[in-house]
Residue, then its C-alpha position, 0 to 999 in steps of 0.5 A: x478513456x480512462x482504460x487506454x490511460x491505465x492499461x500499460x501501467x497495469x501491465x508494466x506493474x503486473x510484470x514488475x511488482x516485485x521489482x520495483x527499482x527495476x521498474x522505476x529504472x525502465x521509467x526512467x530510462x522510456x518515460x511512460x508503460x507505453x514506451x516501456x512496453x514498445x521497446x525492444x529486448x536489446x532497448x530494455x536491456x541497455x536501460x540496465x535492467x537484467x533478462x530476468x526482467x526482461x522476460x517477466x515484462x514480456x511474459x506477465x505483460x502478455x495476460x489480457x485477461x487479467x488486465x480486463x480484470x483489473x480495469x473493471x476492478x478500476x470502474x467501481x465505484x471508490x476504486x482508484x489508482x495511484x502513480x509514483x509519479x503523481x502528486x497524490x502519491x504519498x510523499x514519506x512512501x515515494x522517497x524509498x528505493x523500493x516504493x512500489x510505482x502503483x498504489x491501489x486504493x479503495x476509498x478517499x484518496x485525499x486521506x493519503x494527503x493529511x498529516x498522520x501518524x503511523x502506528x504498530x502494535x503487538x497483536x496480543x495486546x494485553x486489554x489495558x494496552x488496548x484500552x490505551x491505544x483506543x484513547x491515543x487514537x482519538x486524542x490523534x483525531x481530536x487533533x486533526x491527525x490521521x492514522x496510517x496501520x495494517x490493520x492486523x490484530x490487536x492494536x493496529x485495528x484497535x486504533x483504527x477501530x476507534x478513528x472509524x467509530x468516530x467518523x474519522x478518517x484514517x489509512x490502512x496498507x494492505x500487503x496483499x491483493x485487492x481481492x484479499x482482506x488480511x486478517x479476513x476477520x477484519x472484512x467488516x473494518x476494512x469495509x468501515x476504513x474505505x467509507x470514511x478513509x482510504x484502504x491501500x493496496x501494493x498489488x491487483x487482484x489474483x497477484x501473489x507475492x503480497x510480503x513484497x509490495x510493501x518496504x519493510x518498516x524495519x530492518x528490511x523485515x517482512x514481519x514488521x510490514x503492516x498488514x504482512x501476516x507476521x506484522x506488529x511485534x511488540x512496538x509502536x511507531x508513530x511518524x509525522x511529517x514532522x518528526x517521529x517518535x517511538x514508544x511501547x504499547x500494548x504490553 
């Protein structure tokens, strides 16, 4: 049941995943994967979207052994899936243009649902920057907040380093595949995060393209995306459902 409800939106992601306007226009337009996936060339194309998408659909859309891949990925246990559509998607993710349409996760989904706070650090902290951002991260908590990082180097998995230590949850967004841990020293974080937390990724396993999964945090930079190689310059930002504010860290 669970395959027959996720196959189409597996392979309508998988084809378009880089695109994401273009998928949420051929939503739009076809209402589910099934009809996307059904329609003809000329149908798609009248939707608004251009060839290019067209062949992608047609070509990626094909590769059933990768969507076998993908749901036996789905059957673990803590693995889940997430649609653009669905109420558990992150409402401050779901409002931008190019949000991607599937959310994979790994871990407790309910995380995603807690008023956070969104954190982004220089990756060669100084250890009084750090130090600092260990202390900030468990005041969040003591607060009820959680966190949302990249877990990159540096401060972004200090923070996440201290909500985990102490039991809490918090959210950490990947801009690679599923198979991937970047950076791959923070296997054992990531493993840490998914047990009491959730970890986020844009895309399935074996996929490319990860520095596009995720909009860019500023200025449509693929650097500042968390999680992307180049991430965590020299800012912190923390968001919340209620405001935002910014402020030097790690310095």
């Amino acid at each position: 049941m669970r395959d027959a409800l996720y196959a189409a939106d597996l392979l309508v992601h998988r084809a378009l995943h880089a695109q994401p306007t273009a998928h949420r226009v051929l939503l739009e337009a076809f209402d589910d994967s099934d009809a996307i996936l059904g329609a003809s060339d000329a149908a798609l194309t009248l939707s608004g979207v251009d060839s290019r998408t067209v062949r992608a659909l047609r070509e990626r859309s094909a590769d059933k052994a990768w969507l076998q891949r993908a749901l036996e990925w789905l059957q673990a246990p803590g693995h889940s899936l997430i649609r653009w559509s669905e109420p558990a998607y992150p409402p401050q993710l779901a409002v931008i243009n190019d949000a991607p349409m599937l959310l994979f996760c790994v871990g407790d989904v309910v995380t995603l649902s807690r008023d956070s706070v969104a954190i982004v650090g220089r990756r060669a902290a100084t250890p009084a920057g750090l130090e600092a951002e260990a202390l900030l991260a468990r005041e969040l908590a003591s607060a009820g907040l959680s966190i949302v990082s990249g877990m990159a180097l540096g401060i972004d998995a200090q923070a996440q380093s201290a909500f985990v230590e102490g039991g809490f949850g918090t959210v950490a967004v990947l801009g690679t595949g599923v198979d991937v841990v970047h950076p791959k020293r923070h296997s054992r974080l990531a493993d840490r995060i998914s047990a009491t937390g959730v970890l986020v990724f844009g895309v399935s396993a074996g996929d490319a393209g990860a520095s596009r999964e995720f909009p860019a945090a500023e200025s449509g930079d693929q650097r500042a995306q968390p999680g992307h190689p180049g991430g965590g310059g020299g800012r912190e930002e923390r968001h919340t459902q209620h405001g935002a504010a910014r402020a030097r860290t790690g310095a």
